[in-house]
N, C-alpha and C positions, 0 to 999 in steps of 0.2 A: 647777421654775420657772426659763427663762434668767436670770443676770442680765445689767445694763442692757447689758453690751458696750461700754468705756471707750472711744471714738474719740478718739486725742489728736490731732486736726487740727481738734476744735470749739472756741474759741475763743469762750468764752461762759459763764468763770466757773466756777459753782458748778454748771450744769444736770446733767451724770453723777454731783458728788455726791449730788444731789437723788433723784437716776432711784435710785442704788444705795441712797438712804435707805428709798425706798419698796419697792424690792424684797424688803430684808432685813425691812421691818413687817409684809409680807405673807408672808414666811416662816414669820413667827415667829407670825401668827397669823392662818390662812387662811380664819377668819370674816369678818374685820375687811373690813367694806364703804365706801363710798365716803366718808360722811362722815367715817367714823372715820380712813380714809387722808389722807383732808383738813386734817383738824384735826390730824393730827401733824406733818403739812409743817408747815399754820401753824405750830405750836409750832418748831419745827426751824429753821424758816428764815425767821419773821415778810416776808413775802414781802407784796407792795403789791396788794391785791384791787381789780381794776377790773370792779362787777360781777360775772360769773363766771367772770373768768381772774383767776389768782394771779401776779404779774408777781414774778420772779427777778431774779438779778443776770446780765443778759442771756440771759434767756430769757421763757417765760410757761407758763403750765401750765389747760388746761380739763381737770378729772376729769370721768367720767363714768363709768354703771355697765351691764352689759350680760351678762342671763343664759344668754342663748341663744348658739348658734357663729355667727349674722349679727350683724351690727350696723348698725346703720340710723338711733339717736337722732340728734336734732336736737342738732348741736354749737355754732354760733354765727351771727351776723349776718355776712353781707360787710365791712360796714361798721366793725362793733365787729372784726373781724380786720385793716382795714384797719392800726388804730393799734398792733399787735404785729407787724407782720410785715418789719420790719425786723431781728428777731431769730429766733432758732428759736423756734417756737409746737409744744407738744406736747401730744396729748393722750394722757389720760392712762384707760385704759379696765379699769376694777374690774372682774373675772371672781370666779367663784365660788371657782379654789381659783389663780387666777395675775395677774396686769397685763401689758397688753399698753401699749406705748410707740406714738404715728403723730405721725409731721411733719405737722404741715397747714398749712405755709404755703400762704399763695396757690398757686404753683405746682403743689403737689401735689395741686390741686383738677381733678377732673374737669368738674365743670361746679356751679351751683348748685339745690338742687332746691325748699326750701318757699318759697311766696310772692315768685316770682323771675319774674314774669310782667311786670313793670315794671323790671327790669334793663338797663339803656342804657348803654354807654358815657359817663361823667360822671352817669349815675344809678345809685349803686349800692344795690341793693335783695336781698332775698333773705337766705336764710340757708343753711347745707351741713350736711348730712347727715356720720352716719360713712358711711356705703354710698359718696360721694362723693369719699373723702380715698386717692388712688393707692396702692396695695400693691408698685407696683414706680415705677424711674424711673430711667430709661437703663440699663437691667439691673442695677440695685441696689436690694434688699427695702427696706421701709419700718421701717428697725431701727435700735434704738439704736446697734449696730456702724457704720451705713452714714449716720448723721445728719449729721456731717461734710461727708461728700462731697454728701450730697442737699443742705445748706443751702448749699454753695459754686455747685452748680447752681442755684439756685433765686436767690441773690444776685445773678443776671449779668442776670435782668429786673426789670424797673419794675412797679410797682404796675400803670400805667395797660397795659402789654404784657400783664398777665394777666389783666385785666378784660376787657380786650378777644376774649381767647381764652374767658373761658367766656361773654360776651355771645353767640357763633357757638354754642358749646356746648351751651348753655342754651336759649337760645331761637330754633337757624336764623335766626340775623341775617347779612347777609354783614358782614362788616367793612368798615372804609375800605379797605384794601391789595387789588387786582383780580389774582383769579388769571391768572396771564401761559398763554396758550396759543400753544405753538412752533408756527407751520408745519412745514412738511417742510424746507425753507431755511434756516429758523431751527433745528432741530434738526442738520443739518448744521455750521453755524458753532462749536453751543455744543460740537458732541464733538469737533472742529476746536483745540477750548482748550487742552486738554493739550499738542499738538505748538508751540501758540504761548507757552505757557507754559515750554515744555525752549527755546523760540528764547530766548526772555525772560533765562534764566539764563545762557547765551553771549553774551549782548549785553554790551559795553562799558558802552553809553551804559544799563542796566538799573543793573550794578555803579556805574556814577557815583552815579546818583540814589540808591542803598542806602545809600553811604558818603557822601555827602550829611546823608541824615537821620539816620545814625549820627549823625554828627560833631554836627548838632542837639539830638541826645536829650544827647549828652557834655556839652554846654553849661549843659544845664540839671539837669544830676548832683545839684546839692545841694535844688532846689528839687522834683524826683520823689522823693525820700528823705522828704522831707519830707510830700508830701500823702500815700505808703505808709503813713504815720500815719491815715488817714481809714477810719473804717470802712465807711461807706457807701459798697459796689462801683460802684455806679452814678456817683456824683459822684467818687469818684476817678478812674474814667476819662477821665470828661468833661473833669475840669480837667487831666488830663497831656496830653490830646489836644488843645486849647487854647493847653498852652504847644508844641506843637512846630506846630498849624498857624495860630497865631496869632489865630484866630478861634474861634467859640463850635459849638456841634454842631448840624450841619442837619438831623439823623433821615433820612436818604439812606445807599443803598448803602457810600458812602465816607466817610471823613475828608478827603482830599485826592486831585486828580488831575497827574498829570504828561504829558507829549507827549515822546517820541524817534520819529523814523525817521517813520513812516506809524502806530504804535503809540498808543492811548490807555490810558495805566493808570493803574487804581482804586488806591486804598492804604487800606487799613482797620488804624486804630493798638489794635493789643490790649495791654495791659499782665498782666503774670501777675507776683506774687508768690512768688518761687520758696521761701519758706520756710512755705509756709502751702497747703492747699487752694484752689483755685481754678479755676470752669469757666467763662472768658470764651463771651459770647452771639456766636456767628459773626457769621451773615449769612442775610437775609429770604431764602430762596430763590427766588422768583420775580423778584424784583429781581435776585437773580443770574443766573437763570435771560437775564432779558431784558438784562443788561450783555453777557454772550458770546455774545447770536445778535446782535452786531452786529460786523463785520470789523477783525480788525487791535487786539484789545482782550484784555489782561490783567489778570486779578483778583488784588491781593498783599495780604501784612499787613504793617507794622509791627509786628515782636513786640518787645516792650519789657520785659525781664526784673528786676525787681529782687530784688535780696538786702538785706533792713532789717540783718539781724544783720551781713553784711560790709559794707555799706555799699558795696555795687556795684551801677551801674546797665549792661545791656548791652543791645543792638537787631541785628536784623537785619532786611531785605527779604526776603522768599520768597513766590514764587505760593503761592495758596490751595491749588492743584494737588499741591504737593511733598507728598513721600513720609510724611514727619514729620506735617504739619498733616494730611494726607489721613486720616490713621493715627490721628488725634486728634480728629476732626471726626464727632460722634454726631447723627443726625438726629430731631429730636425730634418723635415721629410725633405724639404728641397735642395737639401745636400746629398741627396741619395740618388742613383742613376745607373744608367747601363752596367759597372764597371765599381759602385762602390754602392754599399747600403748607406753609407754617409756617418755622419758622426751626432751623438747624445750631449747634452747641455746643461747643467744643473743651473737652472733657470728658475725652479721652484724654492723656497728657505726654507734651508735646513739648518739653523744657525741654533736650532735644536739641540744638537748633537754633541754641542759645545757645552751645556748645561751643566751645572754641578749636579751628580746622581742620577746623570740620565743614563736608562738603561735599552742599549740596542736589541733587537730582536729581527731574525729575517720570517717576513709572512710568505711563507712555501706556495702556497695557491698563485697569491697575485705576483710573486716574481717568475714562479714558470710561464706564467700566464704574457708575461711583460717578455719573456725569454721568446715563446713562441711568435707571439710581435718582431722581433727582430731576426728572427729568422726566415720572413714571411718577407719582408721589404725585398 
């Protein structure tokens, strides 16, 4: 029998003690089925039972028992996952002679299958299957080893961003967001982006506005130290993003826009944690899609790097295009559907970028070539 695979980038207490409890129970006595696996966590770890998840010290745990090699049992309500899934949600699947570990966060749900015939957007209905609960995600298994990284993915959307996605899933709904279809014209501009993105980085008036909102982020050094304390990935963004563009979040393309020359550029503020796991949620791709088939328009970030344990905040400007973000930027194909091409993830590190004297550059070949990629979806 594996065991649990210690990921020290999950940051969620006791759940690998948990996982390696139940490993060695099962070890030690490869009869011992679900209930009996159950009742020794209880005992072990008096853990807050809501219903039929055992809620940890940041996590939650659904057992379940499965003798055959499919697995297909009915694991929970949308709804009732709803109120765990701000933490890692695992389940927990009793075999005859081993346990298998699966994230089922929201995200890692393919779609929902019992009783999901009334599933709406703000109506959430249904329940998920294990047959439903992803085996991989951005090319990492569904493993205790890879929990980590999957929960850092899975942190960078909203509750309401994932409902949304198995709403189309589930039940061929298009969503709100309208798949953007390039003309020939339009496809022209947007592989056009890359050459305007390498102008972007020669520009003067590009480096002002960077060291601009450097100097911004600098300002407010003590106060992003401080919300880095929040665990909730989504509201900490929102509020760093807030304090540099002074206003609340529109759910649009950007955070902020700027005007030099004949130039319109987008500015999307990401923040990474550089001492911890984390895969910031790019950008809607059709929305990106439709920002660069229009002339004279560049796509950047604001990456905003913090270190809690040194107590350093750092930023920098770079098109979306550059070599670093491009090289980090994972398309998340099962977000994509009838109705949306789905949304990009910087999943990859690029904490590069942050470097003292690092110098960006966009590679023209492999970002048309990544352009034509997402116009293809």
């Amino acid at each position: 029998m594996p065991d649990s695979g210690r990921d020290p980038r999950v940051r969620d207490g006791e759940l690998h003690e948990a996982l390696d409890f139940l490993v060695t129970y099962k070890r030690s006595d490869q009869s011992a089925r679900k209930q009996e696996l159950q009742a020794a966590f209880i005992g072990a770890f008096a853990p807050r039972r809501v219903r039929s998840v055992l809620v940890g010290d940041g996590y939650a745990l659904r057992f379940t028992e499965a003798q055959a090699g499919s697995f297909s049992n009915t694991i929970l309500s949308l709804s009732a996952l709803q109120q765990h899934d701000q933490a890692p949600f695992i389940v927990v699947v009793v075999r005859r002679d081993r346990l298998d570990f699966l994230l089922a966060n929201s995200t890692m749900l393919k779609k929902v299958s019992h009783s999901s015939r009334d599933l709406r957007i703000g109506h959430v209905r249904g329940s998920f299957n294990g047959s439903d609960i992803l085996r991989e995600y951005d090319e990492l298994s569904n493993i205790p080893a890879n929990f980590g990284a999957l929960f850092a993915l899975h942190a960078a959307f909203t509750w309401d961003d994932n409902v949304e996605r198995l709403v189309e899933a589930t039940n061929a709904i298009v969503p709100r967001d309208v798949r953007f279809y390039p003309s020939t014209d339009d496809q022209a501009l947007i592989l056009a982006a890359p050459n305007r993105a390498a102008a972007a980085l020669a520009s003067e008036d590009f480096a002002a506005i960077g060291q601009d909102l450097v100097t911004t982020v600098t300002q407010h050094r003590q106060s992003i130290l401080r919300l880095a304390a929040l665990d909730n990935v989504n509201l900490r963004g929102n509020e760093i993003e807030q304090l540099i563009t002074g206003g609340g979040s529109a759910h649009r393309l950007d955070d902020l826009e700027r005007r030099y020359a004949n130039v319109l550029l987008s500015i999307d503020i990401k923040t990474k944690l550089l001492d911890r796991a984390s895969a910031p949620k790019a950008y809607n791709v059709d929305k990106m899609l439709r920002f660069l088939a229009k002339p004279d328009t560049v796509a950047a970030v604001l990456v905003i790097g913090i270190d809690v344990v040194g107590q350093d905040v750092r930023a920098m400007l770079i098109p979306v295009l550059e070599r670093s973000l491009l090289a980090a930027t994972r398309i998340q194909h099962h977000w994509a559907g009838r109705g949306s091409r789905g949304v990009t993830q910087l999943s990859g590190p690029f904490n590069q970028v942050l470097a003292s004297g690092y110098s960006p550059t966009v590679p023209l070949d492999q970002a048309r070539e990544f352009l034509r990629e997402l116009i293809a979806l």
